[in-house]
C-alpha positions, 0 to 999 in steps of 0.5 A: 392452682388459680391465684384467686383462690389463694385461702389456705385451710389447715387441719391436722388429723392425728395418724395411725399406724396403718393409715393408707396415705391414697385413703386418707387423702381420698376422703379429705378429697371427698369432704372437699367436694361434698362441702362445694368446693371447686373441681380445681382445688387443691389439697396437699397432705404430709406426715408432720408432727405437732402439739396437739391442741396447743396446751404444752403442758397437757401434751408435752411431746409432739404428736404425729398428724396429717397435715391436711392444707386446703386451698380454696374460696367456695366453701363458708365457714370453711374451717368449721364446716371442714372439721365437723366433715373430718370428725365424721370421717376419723372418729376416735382420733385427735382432729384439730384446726383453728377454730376447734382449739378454742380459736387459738391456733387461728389467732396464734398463726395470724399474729405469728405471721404478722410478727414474722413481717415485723421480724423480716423489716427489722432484719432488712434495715441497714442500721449503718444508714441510720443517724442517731435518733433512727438508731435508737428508734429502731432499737425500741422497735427491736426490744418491743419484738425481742421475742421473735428473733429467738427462732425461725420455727413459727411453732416456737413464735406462737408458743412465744405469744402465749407466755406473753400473754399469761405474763402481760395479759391482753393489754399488755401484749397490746402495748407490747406489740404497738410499734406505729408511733416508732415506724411513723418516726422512721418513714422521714427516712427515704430509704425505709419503706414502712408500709407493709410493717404498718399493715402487719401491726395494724392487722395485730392490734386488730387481733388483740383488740377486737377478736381476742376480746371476743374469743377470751369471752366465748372460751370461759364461757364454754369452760364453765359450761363443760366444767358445770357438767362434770362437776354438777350433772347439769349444764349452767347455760343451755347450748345456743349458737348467738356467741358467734354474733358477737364483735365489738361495736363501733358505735351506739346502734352496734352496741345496743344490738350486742348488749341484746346478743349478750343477754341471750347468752349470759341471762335467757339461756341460763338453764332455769330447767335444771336449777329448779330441780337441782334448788329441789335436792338442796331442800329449797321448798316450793315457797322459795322457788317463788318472789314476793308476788307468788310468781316463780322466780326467773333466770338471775334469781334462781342461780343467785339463789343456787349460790347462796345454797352451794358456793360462798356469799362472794359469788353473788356478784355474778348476780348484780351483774346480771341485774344491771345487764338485764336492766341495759338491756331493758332500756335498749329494747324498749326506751322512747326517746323520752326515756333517755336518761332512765337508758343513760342511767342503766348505761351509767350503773353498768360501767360504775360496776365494771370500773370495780373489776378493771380499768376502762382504758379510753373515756367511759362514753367510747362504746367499744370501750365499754362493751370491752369492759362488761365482756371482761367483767362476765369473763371475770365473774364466770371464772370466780364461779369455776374456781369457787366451784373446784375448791 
């Protein structure tokens, strides 16, 4: 194996009782080289067994997989080009890797991976050679990261990370696992080299304060769209692929950009399609289909009107929401220079409504912050829907 290549692919694929291992490993082999990877690369195959997917309490026994391990650097989008290859190969099977579970299982091993850095750290230091204030700092450090010493199986520490995160939520685990004011305390010490577990957590946070966000967003919304299906006939959203061009933005060029990405997907791709037919079989007329104007009503007043007919009044929140996103987005688009208060208004409007649902934790001018808060808004909101539409 080369060392430059050193970018490791994991999928699981569930077996069969009379799967050949050559056959197997054959065609994993040849979706390799179809998608363009190197001659040289390498794949390892083995029989292991694992919860499939992740959701404990939907597979509570371990299922038997072939572990399929890639390693290379040629192929983009590596993980989910693999998959759908995979997925053509082994139909009616369980196929699962990173990015098919909903993202979790990438997530859950790269944290798990920097906990297990942490762990190592903290096993390593020779309590003996601290004095008393290194001592109880390291104890707090040990306290923060209980959880990791409890096995050395890393299924058993991301299955640990989940419980902490329906327990704490996301800002709590952000708390939870932020240990840099402790280790910048332990670097006055010569002996304790604290930069590699500096890393680590800088990688978690990263995790948790930027990707989660993103990831939580994209899950729900794919939930309520599935969930749309099965329960109504239709789907709420029409398929687009622009929620893999969402991030948290660093500054006011990145967050204008993502408000614009935002709208596609919660507003422009709202299936006004489908809401007119389904508006018609709850007996709305054509005059109701129409504003004030005679003009057919659009995207956030066909669904506020859908509402109204099928799910409680407390549900139209979901459609102010949308107004004031549709508003920013407005003003993002189009404002001169001249219009920077009409702009900073709609900014305003929008953060005074998020502030309802939760707390924005740095000051409401912070642009990341603020993108934070309206993806967690949404998330909120779409989730009242889901579960107003199961009751």
């Amino acid at each position: 194996m080369r060392d430059d290549i050193y970018t490791e692919i994991v999928i699981n694929v569930s077996i069969r009782k009379n799967d050949n291992e050559d056959k197997i490993r054959k065609t994993a082999l040849d979706v390799l080289k179809k998608l363009g990877g190197h001659e040289r690369d390498v794949l390892w195959y083995s029989p292991d067994r694992e919860h499939p997917y992740m959701n404990h309490h939907l597979y509570p026994e371990l299922e038997p997989v072939w572990r399929l391990r890639f390693i290379t650097k040629n192929i983009k989008n590596r993980h989910r080009k693999i998959f759908k290859k995979l997925q053509q190969q082994f139909p009616n099977r369980n196929i699962y890797c990173p990015y098919r579970e909903d993202g979790w299982r990438l997530l859950l091993t790269r944290l798990e991976k920097c906990v297990f850095i942490v762990r190592n750290f903290t096993n390593d230091i020779n309590v003996q050679r601290l004095n008393e204030e290194e001592k109880k700092i390291f104890q707090k450090v040990k306290e923060k990261y209980d959880f990791a010493f409890e096995s050395n199986d890393s299924r058993d520490i991301r299955h640990s990370i989940q419980k902490l995160m329906r327990k704490k939520g996301l800002s709590g685990l952000v708390k939870q696992f932020n240990i840099v004011f402790y280790l910048k305390k332990l670097e006055n010490n010569p002996e304790i080299n604290t930069s590699e577990v500096q890393k680590a957590v800088s990688n978690i946070l990263e995790i948790l304060n930027t990707e989660l966000f993103i990831s939580q967003f994209e899950w729900t919304y794919k939930d309520i769209n599935k969930f749309w299906k099965q329960k109504f006939g239709w789907h709420l959203f029409r398929k687009n692929d622009i929620v893999d061009f969402l991030k948290i933005p660093k500054g006011n060029e990145e967050f204008d950009s993502q408000i614009k990405y935002l709208h596609k997907i919660l507003v422009e791709s709202l299936n006004n399609k489908d809401l007119k037919q389904n508006l018609k079989t709850l007996g709305v007329t054509d005059t109701e289909l129409k504003d004030k104007e005679g003009k057919m009503k659009k995207s956030i007043a066909l669904l506020e009107l859908w509402i109204t007919k099928k799910l409680k009044k407390d549900n139209l929140e979901i459609a102010d929401f949308l107004r004031l996103l549709h508003d920013l987005r407005g003003k993002v688009s189009h404002s001169l220079k001249t219009d920077g208060l009409s702009k900073e208004g709609a900014f305003k409007k929008i953060v005074k409504f998020c502030k309802k649902k939760q707390s924005i934790n740095k000051p409401s001018h912070i642009r990341s912050e603020v993108f934070k808060a309206i993806l967690k808004t949404s998330e909120a909101l779409l989730e009242r829907i889901l579960y107003s539409s199961i009751n």
